[in-house]
C-alpha positions as CSV (number, residue, x, y, z in Angstrom):
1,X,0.6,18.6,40.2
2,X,-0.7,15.3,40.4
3,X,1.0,12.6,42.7
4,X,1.5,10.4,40.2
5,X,3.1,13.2,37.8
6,X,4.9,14.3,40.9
7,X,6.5,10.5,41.1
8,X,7.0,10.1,37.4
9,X,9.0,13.6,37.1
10,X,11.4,12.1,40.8
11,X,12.0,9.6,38.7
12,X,13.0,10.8,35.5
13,X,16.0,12.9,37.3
14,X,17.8,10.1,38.5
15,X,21.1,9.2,36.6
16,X,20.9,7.7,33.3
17,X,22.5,4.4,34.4
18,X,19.7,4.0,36.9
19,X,17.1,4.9,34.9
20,X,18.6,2.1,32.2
21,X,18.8,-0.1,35.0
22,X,15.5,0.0,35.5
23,X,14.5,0.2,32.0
24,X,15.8,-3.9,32.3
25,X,19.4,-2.5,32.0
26,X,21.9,-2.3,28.4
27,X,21.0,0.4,25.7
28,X,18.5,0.4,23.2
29,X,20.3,0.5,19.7
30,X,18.5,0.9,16.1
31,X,20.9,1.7,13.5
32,X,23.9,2.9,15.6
33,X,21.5,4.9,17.3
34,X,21.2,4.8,21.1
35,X,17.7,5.5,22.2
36,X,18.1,8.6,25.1
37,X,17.8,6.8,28.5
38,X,14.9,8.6,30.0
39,X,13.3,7.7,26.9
40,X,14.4,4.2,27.3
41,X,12.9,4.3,30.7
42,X,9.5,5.8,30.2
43,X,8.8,3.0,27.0
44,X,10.0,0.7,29.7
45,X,6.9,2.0,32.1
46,X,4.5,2.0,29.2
47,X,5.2,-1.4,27.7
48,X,3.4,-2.5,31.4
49,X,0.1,-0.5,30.4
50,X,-2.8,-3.1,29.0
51,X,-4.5,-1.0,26.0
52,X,-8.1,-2.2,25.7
53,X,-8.5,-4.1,22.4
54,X,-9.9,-3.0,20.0
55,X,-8.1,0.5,20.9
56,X,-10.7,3.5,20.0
57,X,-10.3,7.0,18.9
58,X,-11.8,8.3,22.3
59,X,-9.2,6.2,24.7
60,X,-6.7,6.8,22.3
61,X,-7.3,10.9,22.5
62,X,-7.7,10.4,26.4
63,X,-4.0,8.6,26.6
64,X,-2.3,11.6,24.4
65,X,-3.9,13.8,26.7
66,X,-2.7,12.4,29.7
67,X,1.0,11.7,28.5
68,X,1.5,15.0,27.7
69,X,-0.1,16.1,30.3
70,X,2.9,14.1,32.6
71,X,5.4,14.8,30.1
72,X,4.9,18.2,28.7
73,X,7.1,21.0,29.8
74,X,5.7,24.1,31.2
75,X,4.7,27.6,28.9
76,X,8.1,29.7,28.1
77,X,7.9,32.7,30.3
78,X,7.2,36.0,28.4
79,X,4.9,34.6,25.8
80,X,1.6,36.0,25.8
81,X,-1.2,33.3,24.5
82,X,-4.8,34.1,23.1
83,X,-7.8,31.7,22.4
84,X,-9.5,32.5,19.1
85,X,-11.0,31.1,16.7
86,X,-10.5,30.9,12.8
87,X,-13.6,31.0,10.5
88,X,-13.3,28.4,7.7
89,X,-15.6,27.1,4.7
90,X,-15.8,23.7,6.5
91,X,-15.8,24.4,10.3
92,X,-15.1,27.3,12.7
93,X,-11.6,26.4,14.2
94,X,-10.2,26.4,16.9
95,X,-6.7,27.8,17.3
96,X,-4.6,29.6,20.3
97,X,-1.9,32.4,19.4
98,X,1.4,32.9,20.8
99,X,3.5,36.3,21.3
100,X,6.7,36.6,22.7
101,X,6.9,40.2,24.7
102,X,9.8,40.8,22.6
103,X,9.0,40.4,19.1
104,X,11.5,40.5,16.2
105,X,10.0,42.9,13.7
106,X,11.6,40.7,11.1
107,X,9.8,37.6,11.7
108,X,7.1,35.5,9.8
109,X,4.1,34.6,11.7
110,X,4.2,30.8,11.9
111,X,0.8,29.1,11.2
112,X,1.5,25.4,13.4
113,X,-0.3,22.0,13.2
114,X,0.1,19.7,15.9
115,X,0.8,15.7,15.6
116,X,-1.5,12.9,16.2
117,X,-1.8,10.6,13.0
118,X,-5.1,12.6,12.2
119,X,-7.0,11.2,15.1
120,X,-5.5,12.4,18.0
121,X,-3.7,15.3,19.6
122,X,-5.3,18.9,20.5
123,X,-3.6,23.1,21.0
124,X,-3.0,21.3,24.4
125,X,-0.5,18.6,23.1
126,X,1.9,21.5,21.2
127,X,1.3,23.8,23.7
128,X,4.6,23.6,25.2
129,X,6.5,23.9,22.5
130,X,4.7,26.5,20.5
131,X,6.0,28.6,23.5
132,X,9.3,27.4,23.3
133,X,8.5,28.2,19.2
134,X,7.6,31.9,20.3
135,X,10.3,32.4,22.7
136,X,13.1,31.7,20.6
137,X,12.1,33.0,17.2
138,X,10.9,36.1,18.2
139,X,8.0,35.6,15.9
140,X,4.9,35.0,16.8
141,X,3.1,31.7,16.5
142,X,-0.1,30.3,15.4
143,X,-1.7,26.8,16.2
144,X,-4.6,25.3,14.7
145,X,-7.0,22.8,16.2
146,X,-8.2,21.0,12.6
147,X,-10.9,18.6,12.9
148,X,-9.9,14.9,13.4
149,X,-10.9,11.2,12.2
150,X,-12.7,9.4,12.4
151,X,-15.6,11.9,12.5
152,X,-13.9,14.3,9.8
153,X,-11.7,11.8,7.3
154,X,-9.1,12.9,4.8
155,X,-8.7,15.5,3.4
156,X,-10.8,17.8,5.7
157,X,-7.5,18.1,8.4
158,X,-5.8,19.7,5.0
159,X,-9.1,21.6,4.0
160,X,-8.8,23.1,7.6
161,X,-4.8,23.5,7.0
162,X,-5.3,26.0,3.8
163,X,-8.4,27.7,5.3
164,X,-6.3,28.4,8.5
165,X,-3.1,29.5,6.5
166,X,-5.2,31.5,4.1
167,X,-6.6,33.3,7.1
168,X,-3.2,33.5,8.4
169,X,-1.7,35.0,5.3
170,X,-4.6,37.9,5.1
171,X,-4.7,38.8,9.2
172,X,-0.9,38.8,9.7
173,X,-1.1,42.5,10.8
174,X,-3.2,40.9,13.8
175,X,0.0,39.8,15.2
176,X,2.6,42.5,14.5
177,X,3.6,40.9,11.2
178,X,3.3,42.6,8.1
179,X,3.1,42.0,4.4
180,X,1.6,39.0,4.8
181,X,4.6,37.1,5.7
182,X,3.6,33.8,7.0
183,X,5.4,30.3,7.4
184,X,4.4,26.9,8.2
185,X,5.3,23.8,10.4
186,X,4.1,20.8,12.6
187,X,5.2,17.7,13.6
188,X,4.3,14.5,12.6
189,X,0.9,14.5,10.8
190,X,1.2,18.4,11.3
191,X,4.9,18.0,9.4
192,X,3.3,16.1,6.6
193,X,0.3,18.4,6.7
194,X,2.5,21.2,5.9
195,X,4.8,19.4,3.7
196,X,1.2,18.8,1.4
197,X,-0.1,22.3,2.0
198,X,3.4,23.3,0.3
199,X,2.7,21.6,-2.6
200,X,-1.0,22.3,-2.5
201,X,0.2,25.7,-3.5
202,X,2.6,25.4,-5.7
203,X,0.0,23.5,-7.8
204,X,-2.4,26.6,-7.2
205,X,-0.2,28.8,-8.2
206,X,0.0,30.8,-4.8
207,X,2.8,32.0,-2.5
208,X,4.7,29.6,-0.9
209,X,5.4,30.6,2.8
210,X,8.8,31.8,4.1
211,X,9.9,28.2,5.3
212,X,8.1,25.0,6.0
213,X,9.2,23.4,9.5
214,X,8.8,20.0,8.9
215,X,9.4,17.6,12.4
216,X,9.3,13.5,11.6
217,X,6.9,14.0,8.8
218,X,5.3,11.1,7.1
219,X,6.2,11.8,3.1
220,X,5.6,8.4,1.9
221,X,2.4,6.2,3.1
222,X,3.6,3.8,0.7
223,X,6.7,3.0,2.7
224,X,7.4,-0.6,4.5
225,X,10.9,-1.1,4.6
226,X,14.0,0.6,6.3
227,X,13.1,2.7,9.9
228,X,9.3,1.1,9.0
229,X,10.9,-2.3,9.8
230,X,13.6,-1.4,12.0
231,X,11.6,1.8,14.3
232,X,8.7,-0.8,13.9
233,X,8.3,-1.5,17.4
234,X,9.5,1.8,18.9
235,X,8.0,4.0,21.4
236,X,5.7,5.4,21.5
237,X,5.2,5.3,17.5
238,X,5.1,1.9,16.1
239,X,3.7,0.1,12.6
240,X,1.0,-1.0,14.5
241,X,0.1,2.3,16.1
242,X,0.3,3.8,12.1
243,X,-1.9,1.5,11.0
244,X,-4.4,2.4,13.8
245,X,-4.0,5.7,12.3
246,X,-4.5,5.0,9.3
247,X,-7.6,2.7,9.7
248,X,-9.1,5.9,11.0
249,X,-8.1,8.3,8.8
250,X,-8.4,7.4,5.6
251,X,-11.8,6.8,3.6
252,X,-12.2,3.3,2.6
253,X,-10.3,2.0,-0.7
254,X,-8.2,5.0,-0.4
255,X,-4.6,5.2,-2.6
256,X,-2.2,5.6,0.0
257,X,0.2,6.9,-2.9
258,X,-1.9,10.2,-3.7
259,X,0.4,13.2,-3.3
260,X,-1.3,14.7,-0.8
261,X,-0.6,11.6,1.2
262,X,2.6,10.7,-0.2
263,X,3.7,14.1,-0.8
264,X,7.5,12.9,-1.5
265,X,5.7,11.0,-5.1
266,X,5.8,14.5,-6.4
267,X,7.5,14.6,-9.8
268,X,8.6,18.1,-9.3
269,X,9.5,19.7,-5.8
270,X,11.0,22.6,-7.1
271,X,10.2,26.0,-6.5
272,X,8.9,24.9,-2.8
273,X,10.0,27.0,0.2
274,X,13.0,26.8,1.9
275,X,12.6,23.6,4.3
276,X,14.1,22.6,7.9
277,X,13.1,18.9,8.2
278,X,14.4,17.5,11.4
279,X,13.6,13.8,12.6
280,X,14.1,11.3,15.6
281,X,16.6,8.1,15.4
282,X,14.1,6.2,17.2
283,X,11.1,6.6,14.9
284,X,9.3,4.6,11.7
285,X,9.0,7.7,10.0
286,X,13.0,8.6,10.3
287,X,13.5,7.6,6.2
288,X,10.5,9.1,5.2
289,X,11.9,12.5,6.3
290,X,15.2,12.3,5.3
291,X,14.1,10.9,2.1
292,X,11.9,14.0,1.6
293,X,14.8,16.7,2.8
294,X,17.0,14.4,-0.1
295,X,14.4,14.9,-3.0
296,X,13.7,18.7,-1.8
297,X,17.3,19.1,-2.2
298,X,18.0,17.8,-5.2
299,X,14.9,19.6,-6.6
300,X,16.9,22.8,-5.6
301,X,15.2,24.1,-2.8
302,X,17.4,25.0,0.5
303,X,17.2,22.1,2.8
304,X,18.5,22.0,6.5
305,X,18.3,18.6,7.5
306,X,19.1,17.2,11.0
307,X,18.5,13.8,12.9
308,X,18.3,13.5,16.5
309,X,19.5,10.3,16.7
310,X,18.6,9.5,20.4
311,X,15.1,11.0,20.4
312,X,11.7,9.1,19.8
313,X,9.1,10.2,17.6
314,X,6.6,12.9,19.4
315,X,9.3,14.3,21.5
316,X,8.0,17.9,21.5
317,X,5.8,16.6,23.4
318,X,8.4,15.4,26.3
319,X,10.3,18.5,27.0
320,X,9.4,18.6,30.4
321,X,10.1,15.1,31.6
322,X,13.2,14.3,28.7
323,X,16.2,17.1,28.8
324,X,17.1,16.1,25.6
325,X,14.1,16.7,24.0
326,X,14.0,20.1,25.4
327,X,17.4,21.0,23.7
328,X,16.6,19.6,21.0
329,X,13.3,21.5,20.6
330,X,15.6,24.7,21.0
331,X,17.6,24.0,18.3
332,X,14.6,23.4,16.0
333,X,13.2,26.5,16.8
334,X,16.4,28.5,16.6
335,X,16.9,27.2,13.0
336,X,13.3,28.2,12.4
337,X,14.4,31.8,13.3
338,X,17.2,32.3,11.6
339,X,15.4,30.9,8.6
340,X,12.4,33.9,9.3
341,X,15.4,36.1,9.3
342,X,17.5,35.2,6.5
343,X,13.8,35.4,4.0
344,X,13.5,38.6,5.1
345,X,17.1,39.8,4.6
């Protein structure tokens, strides 16, 4: 461990009053919501760091590492991981597999795409929590390592998505699972990824897989008002930061209301699978999801939705540095289990 992460995790066990304190002291409140007080603390640290200007892809890719790298928590024991790699039309891809030693019979194989806006973020950056994913489903999981802008723009990240989940679907007896059953999730881009590739085969006529997991998804490009105002200036996601995204992302003259950017356009979400959408108080993208779990339910399809109202957006990427986070990312993945389950029943 690194003397600076060494420091950085010292600090983040003090007592919530100190850490406020020397956050600048009071609580952070958006909405009612108080912002977690070791997140409060570490968005204190980081509001000291000087970016370069312009920001690029490379630096920004280097910071994501390194965060998670002092933030992440460690691999869930008994959860055995493979490197492999996926063969697609596009692009051979990466992707790392993860198998608890005791694995429920019952559940789906759960195909996962990390965050990152489409630009950043790695198998590295979920790593954590695909473990934690593993551990408390019972099912095995499977991460993907799509290709990234600005080098590969939209759509090829939801090219790789399908190829991966298609691949997925057919080798499911690979990882104990069998008839094919196969669910998808991610967080953030990976949440909206999986939110389109839903819809993607709905439209096809295919399947649809046995949930969707969708963490602080963006469903609506289009959006500029509400938690885009309010979260605007939140760590560590903020308009700005989107837009940086964005910029990167998307192929010149783009429209940002296309489905398969805007997913929650749709005219018709019924008929989608059964969907656990699960966002952060602290976080631009907070009405986006809850917007989304509101249309899917009123489209008919079972929705669990839950808030965290203290947590920023990204935190499955903190569990080792915010407790909170950690519990929280156990509830997500117990829901995600007994939603594997209750298909199968």
């Amino acid at each position: 461990m690194s003397v600076q992460k060494t420091i950085v995790r010292a600090l983040l066990k003090l007592p919530a009053p100190m850490l406020r304190a020397m956050a600048g002291g009071g609580q952070v409140v958006r909405g009612g919501r108080v912002l977690d007080a070791h997140f409060q603390f570490i968005a204190a640290q980081a509001a000291k760091v000087k970016l370069p200007d312009p920001l690029t892809p490379e630096v920004a890719r280097q910071g994501t590492e390194m965060l998670t790298d002092l933030f992440g928590g460690a691999r869930e024991p008994g959860v055995a991981v493979e490197e492999l790699v996926i063969p697609a039309p596009e692009a051979s891809l990466p992707a790392r597999a993860y198998r608890p030693s005791r694995q429920d019979a019952t559940s789906p194989l759960l195909v996962f795409y990390h965050f990152g806006g489409g630009v950043v973020g790695s198998l590295a950056t979920c790593d954590a929590f695909c473990t934690i994913l593993a551990a408390v489903t019972g099912g095995p999981v499977l991460s993907v390592d799509y290709r990234l802008a600005p080098e590969h723009r939209w759509p090829a990240n939801l090219t790789d998505a399908r190829a991966a989940f298609d691949w997925a679907r057919t080798n499911a007896e690979r990882f104990g699972v069998s008839g094919g059953r196969v669910a998808v999730g991610g967080d953030s881009m990976g949440g909206h990824m999986s939110a389109v590739l839903c819809q993607d085969l709905m439209r096809d006529g295919a399947p649809q897989p046995v949930y969707q997991l969708l963490i602080y998804p963006a469903t609506d490009l289009t959006m500029d008002g509400g938690s885009m105002v309010s979260c605007g200036d939140a760590y560590p996601l903020t308009a700005a930061t989107m837009a940086f995204f964005m910029h990167h992302y998307l192929p010149e003259g783009t429209d940002m209301a296309h489905l398969r950017l805007s997913p929650l356009k749709s005219p018709d979400l019924s008929g989608l699978a059964p969907a656990l959408v699960f966002t952060a108080g602290h976080d631009p993208l907070l009405d986006q999801g809850k917007a989304y779990a509101d249309a899917l339910a009123a489209a008919g399809v079972s929705v669990h939705y839950q808030c965290f109202d203290a947590m920023a957006h990204g935190f499955t990427a903190y569990t080792g540095g915010v407790p909170a986070a950690d519990a929280a990312c156990r509830v997500m993945a117990g829901y995600a289990g007994r939603a594997g389950r209750a298909r199968q029943a």
